[in-house]
C-alpha positions in Angstrom: -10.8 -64.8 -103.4 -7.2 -64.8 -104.6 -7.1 -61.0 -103.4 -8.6 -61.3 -100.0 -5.5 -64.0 -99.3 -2.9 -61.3 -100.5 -4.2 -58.6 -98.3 -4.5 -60.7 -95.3 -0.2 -60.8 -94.5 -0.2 -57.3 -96.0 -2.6 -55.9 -92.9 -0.8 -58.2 -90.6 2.3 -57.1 -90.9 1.9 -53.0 -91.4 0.6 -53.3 -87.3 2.5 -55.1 -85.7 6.0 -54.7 -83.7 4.9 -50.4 -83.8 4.5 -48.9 -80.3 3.1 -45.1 -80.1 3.5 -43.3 -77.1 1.9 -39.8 -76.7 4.0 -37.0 -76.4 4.5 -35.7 -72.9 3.0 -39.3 -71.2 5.6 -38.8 -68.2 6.5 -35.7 -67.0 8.7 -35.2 -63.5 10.0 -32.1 -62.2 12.7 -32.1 -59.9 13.8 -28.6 -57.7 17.3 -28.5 -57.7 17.8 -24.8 -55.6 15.2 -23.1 -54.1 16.2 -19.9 -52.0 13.3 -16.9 -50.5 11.1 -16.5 -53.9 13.5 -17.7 -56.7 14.1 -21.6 -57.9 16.2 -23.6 -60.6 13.9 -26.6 -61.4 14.9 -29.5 -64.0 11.6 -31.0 -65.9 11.7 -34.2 -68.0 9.4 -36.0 -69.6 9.6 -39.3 -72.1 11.0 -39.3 -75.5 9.0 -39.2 -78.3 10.5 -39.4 -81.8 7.2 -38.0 -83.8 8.4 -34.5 -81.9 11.2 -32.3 -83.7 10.7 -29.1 -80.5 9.7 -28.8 -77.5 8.8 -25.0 -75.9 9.1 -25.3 -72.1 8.1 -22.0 -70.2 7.0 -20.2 -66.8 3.9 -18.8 -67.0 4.3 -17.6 -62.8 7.7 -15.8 -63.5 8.0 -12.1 -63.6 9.3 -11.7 -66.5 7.3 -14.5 -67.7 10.1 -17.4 -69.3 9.9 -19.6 -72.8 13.1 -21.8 -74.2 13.0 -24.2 -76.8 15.1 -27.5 -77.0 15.1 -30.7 -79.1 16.1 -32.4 -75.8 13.4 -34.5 -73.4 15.1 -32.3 -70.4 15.6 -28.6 -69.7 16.8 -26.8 -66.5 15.2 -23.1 -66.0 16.4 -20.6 -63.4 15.6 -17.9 -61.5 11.4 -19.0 -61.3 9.4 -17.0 -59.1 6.5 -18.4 -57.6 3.1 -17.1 -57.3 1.7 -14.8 -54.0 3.1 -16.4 -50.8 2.2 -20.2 -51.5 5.5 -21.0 -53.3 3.5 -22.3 -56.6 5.1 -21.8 -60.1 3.0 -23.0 -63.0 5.1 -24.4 -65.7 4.1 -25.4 -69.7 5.4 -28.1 -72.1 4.2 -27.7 -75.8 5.2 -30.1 -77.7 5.6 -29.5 -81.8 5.9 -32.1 -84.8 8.2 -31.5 -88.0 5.8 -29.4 -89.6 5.4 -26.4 -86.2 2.3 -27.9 -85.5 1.4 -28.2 -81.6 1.1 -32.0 -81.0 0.0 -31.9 -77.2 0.5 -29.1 -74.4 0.6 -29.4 -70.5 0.7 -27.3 -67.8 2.7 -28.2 -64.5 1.9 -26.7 -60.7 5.2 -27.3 -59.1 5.0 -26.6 -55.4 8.4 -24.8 -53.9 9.7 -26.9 -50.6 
């Protein structure tokens, strides 16, 4: 009985006051110059301290574009959208200490 008691505060207080958020919750993409088939377009998206690198990339752009940053923000240029329908398809990957992919998301941004 005397060891049920002691592990009681111990399981207690391991879980609380701890909030995990999952990497790449809140994405937003913003166009900051978009002229005939080329745009500069900042993405965001919420800070997560599990994550040591982000790979942010345009899988639409001809050459296709990847840059890495430790930052929750990133401004690529000269993205070329696919056909005639002004679409570029950006990625986010996100990677933990250890270059393991934690999450990955793809992002349709729609040139206007």
């Amino acid at each position: 009985m005397n060891r049920f008691l002691f592990l009681i505060p111990l399981l207690f207080t391991t879980g609380v006051g701890y909030a995990y958020a999952e990497p790449l919750d809140q994405i937003s993409t913003k166009i900051l110059e978009f002229n005939d088939n080329t745009a500069i377009v900042q993405i965001s998206w919420n800070q997560d301290e599990s994550i040591s690198q982000y790979e942010v990339g345009c899988v639409s752009c001809s050459p296709n574009i990847s840059e890495a940053t430790t930052q929750n923000s990133i401004i690529l240029d000269e993205l070329t959208s696919i056909g005639e329908k002004f679409i570029i398809l950006l990625y986010v990957i996100a990677y933990d200490s250890e270059n393991e992919i934690i999450n990955a998301v793809q992002i349709f941004v729609e040139l206007k």
